[in-house]
C-alpha positions, -999 to +999 in steps of 0.1 A: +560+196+564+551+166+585+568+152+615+594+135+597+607+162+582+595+151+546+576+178+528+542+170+510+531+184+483+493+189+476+488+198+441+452+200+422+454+196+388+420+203+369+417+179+341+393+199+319+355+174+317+363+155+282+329+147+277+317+180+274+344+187+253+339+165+230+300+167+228+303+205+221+323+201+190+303+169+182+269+193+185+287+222+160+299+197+137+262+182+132+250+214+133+271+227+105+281+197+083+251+165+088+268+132+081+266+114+048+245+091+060+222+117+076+219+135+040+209+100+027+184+088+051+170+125+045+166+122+010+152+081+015+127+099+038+114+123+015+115+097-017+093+078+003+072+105+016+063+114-020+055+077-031+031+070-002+014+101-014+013+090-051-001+055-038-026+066-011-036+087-042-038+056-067-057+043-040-085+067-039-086+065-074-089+024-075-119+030-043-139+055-070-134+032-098-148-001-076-177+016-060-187+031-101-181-007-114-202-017-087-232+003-096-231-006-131-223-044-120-258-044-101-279-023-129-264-051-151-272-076-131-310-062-126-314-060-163-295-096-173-316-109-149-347-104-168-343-126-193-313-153-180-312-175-148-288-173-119-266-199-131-263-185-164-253-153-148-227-172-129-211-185-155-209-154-176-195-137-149-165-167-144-133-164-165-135-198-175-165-214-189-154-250-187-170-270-161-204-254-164-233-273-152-265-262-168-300-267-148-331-281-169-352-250-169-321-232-182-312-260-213-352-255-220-350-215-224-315-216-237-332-235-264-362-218-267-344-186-270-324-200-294-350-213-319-371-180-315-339-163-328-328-188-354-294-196-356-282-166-364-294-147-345-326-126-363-360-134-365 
């Protein structure tokens, strides 16, 4: 009671702390039941966990087969060699054999090699 004669009244209510209310039961629910989108992004993850495997392995493959073409590309080119210039190489080698512009030593043994064979093709 103060002076006045008026009587005050202290009361202490104890809210309870929402926040760790609510992030207890949002903690067992993740626990016990993941989201949909969870399960999804879960199943994305491991879809594309399995195709980066299956491409670094298509990968590895596509290295072995580049460096084995390689090899064979230069013994081909050591053996082509022999016998036909670097231009005619080149255009062998090209998808496309329009354009092609022959060098004069190359006409001459193009034709030599031609008439040595006969036309077609046997001594």
């Amino acid at each position: 009671m103060d002076t006045t004669g008026n009587v005050t009244v202290q009361t202490s209510v104890q809210t309870p702390d929402v926040r760790s209310t609510v992030s207890a039961v949002s903690t067992a629910a993740n626990t016990t039941l993941p989201c949909s989108h969870c399960c999804y992004m879960q199943k994305r993850y491991e879809y594309v966990k399995r195709a980066n495997v299956h491409l670094h392995a298509r990968y590895k493959a596509a290295l072995r087969k580049i460096r084995s073409m390689s090899k064979r590309n230069v013994g081909f080119n050591v053996a082509v060699s022999k016998f036909l210039r670097r231009d005619q190489v080149n255009a062998l080698s090209r998808n496309s054999r329009r354009g092609v512009k022959w060098s004069s030593p190359t006409v001459k043994s193009g034709l030599a090699l031609h008439f040595t064979c006969s036309p077609t093709g046997y001594v």
